[in-house]
N, C-alpha and C positions, 0 to 999 in steps of 0.2 A: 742148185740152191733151194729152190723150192719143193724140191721134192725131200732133198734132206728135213726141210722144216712138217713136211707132210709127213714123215715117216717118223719123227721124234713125236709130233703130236698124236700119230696113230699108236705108239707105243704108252703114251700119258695115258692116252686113253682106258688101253686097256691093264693098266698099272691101276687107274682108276677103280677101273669096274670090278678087279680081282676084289680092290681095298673093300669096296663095297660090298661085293658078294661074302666075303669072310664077317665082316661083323652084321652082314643085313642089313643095315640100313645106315644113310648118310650120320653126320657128325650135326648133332644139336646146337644151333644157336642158342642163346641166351636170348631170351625178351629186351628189347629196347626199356619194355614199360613193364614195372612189377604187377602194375593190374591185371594185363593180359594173362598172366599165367591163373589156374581155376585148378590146379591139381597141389595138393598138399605137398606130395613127395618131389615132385618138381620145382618147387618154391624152396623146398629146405634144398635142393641138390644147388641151386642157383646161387643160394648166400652161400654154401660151404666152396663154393669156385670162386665166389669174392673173398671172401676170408682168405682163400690160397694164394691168389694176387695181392693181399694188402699184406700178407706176413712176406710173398718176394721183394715186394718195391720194401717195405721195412728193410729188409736187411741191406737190400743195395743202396739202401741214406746211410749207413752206417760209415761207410767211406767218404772223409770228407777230402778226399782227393778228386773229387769228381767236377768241382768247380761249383764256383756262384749259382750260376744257370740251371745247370742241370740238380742240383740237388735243389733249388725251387721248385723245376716242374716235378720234378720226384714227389716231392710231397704237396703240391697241391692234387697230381694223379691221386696221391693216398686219400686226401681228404673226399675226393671226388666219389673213390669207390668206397669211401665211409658214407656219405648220404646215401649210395645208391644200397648199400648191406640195409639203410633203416629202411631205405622203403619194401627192401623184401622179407625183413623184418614186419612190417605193420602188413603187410602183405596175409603172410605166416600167420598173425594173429586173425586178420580177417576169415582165414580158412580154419580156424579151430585148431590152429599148433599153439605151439607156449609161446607165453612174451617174454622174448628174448632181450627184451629193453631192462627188463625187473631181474631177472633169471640171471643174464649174460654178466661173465667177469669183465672189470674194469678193462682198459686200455692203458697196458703198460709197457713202458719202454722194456731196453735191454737190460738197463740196470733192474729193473724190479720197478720203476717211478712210476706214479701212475702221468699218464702225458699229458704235458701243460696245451693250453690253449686259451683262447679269449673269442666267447660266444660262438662255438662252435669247431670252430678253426683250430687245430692241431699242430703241431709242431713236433720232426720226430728229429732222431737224428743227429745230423751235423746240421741240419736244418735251424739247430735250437741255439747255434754258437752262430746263426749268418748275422752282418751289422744290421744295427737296426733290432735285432729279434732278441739278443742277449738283453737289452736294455728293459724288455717287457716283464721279465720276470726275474730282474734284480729287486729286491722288499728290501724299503728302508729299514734300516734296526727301528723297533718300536722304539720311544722317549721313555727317560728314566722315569719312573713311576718318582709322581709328587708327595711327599712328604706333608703329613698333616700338620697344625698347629701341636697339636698332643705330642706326637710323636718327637717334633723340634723341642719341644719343651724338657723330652728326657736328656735329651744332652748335656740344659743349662742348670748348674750346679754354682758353688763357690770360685772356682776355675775360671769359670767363664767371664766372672767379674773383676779376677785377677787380684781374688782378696788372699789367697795365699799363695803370691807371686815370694814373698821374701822366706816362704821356710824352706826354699831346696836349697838354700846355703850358698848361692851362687853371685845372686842380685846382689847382696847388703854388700860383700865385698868389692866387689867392681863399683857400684856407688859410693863408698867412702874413699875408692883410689881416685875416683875423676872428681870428688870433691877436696880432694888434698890439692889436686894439680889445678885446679881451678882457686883453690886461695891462695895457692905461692904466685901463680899470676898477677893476681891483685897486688900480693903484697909489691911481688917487684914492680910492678907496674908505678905504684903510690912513692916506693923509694927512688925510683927513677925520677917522677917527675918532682920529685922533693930535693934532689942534687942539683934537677937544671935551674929549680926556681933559687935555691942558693949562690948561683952561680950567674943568676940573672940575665938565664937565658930565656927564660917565662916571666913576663909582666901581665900582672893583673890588670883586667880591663876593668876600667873607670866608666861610673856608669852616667852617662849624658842626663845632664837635668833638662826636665821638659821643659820645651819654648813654649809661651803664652799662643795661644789662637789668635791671630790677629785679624781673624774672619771671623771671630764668633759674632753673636747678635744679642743684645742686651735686650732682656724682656721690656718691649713698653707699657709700662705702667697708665699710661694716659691713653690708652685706647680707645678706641669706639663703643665696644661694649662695656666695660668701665665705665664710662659717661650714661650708657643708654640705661645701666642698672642702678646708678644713681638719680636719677631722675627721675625714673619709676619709682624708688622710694621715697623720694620727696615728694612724689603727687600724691602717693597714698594717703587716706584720710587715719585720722588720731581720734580715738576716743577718750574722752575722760568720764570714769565717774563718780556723781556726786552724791551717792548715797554705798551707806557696805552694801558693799558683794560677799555673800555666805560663803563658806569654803566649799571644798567638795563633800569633806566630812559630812559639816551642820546640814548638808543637802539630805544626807542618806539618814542619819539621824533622825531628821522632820519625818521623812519618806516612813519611816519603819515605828516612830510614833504614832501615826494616823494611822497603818496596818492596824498597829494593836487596839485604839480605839475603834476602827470599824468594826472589827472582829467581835467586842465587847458589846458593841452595841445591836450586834447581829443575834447573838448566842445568849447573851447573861441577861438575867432578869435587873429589875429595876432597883432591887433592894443590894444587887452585888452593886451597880451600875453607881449608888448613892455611898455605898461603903468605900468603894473605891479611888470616889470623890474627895471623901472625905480624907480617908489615908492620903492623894497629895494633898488637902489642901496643908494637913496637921505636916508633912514632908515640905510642902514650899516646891512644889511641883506644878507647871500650868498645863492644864491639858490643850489638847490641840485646837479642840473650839472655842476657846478662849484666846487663842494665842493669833 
């Protein structure tokens, strides 16, 4: 047994070395870290090995036969080797390549779409129909665009008030029919109850004469304040007088004769002052400082 196993490994071996002596040299890892790499052509050869890997896992999401699970890790693998392409992308630009971030086509599905995502994160696939994920990129229908006042206004014409509801010929007639059949109602109605009362089967109701309130309360006339407002008047004092009292008139009268003699006596010289004397005395007129 062990020598079998010594003999297959000595055969590996040199299966090995052959592999290796035909191309010269071993099979290149890839960098864990895009930093490490310092050679321009090697950085572009590293993202074109990612791009190869993310367009395989792409097509093998396309099957969604493959279950829940596995078409998850599918494309979180994808997303994974999509940050790792940017960093040997920014990589590429730190060495004087193009920036493939500005430069580089969209990210499109099979259909042509370009691939939905939210902040980052990608969804390819059948990946895009799992629960939960369809719901992310259902868009409500936008809301019906609102309607100005202006625009409501061009609607509102005569129509709308229902001011030429009766010319399409249709109304007046259906009105005059339910107004026929609503007066022959009445009428029979009226003859009907004009044969029962003939008939003395309807008696007029007799209308009850009101009873007196035999609760009411008669105003007391002899009350307390009645008495207390009589009394008050009787206390009050009475004036009499015994010489006239002027009216109102003769008041305003006097009032507006002394105006005019002040005035006179202010302003007019002495020879109007004696003229005008004389004019009442020859009138029978007494002036006010006499009076």
């Amino acid at each position: 047994m062990h020598l079998q196993e010594s003999v297959e490994s000595t055969t590996l071996a040199r299966w090995r070395a052959a592999q290796v002596g035909e191309t010269g040299k071993e099979r290149e890892r890839r960098p864990y870290l895009a930093s490490e790499c310092r050679e321009l052509p090697k950085a572009e050869k590293w993202r074109m090995q990612i791009i190869r890997e993310i367009a395989k896992k792409v097509a093998q999401i396309q099957n969604a036969g493959l279950g829940e699970f596995r078409i998850r890790d599918l494309n979180d693998e994808i997303n994974k080797l999509l940050r790792e392409k940017g960093h040997w992308e920014a990589q590429i630009r730190e060495l004087g390549g193009p920036d493939y971030a500005k430069v580089g086509p969209r990210m499109l599905d099979h259909e042509g779409k370009e691939v939905p995502g939210n902040r980052g994160y990608k969804y390819f696939g059948a990946a895009k129909e799992l629960p939960g994920v369809r719901e992310l990129f259902e868009q409500e229908p936008p809301p019906p665009p609102r309607k100005t006042r202006a625009e409501l206004m061009k609607d509102i014409d005569a129509d709308y008030y229902g001011y030429r509801d009766d010319d399409d010929g249709i109304l007046i007639p259906l009105e005059q029919n339910e107004e026929r059949k609503a007066i022959a109602a009445v009428v029979a109605e009226y003859k009907r109850k004009k044969e029962l009362s003939l008939q003395g089967d309807i008696e007029e109701s007799k209308e009850e004469e009101e009873e007196d309130n035999i609760y009411a309360v008669a105003p007391d006339v002899d009350s307390d304040e009645d008495e207390s407002h009589a009394v008050e008047e009787a206390l009050q004092p009475r004036f009499i007088a015994h010489v006239p009292v002027p009216s109102q008139l003769e008041v305003k009268e006097a009032l507006l004769r002394r105006k005019k003699q002040e005035l006179l006596e202010r302003y007019a010289s002495e020879t109007l002052q004696n003229e005008a004397e004389e004019a009442q005395d020859l009138l029978g007129v007494k002036t006010t400082s006499e009076s």
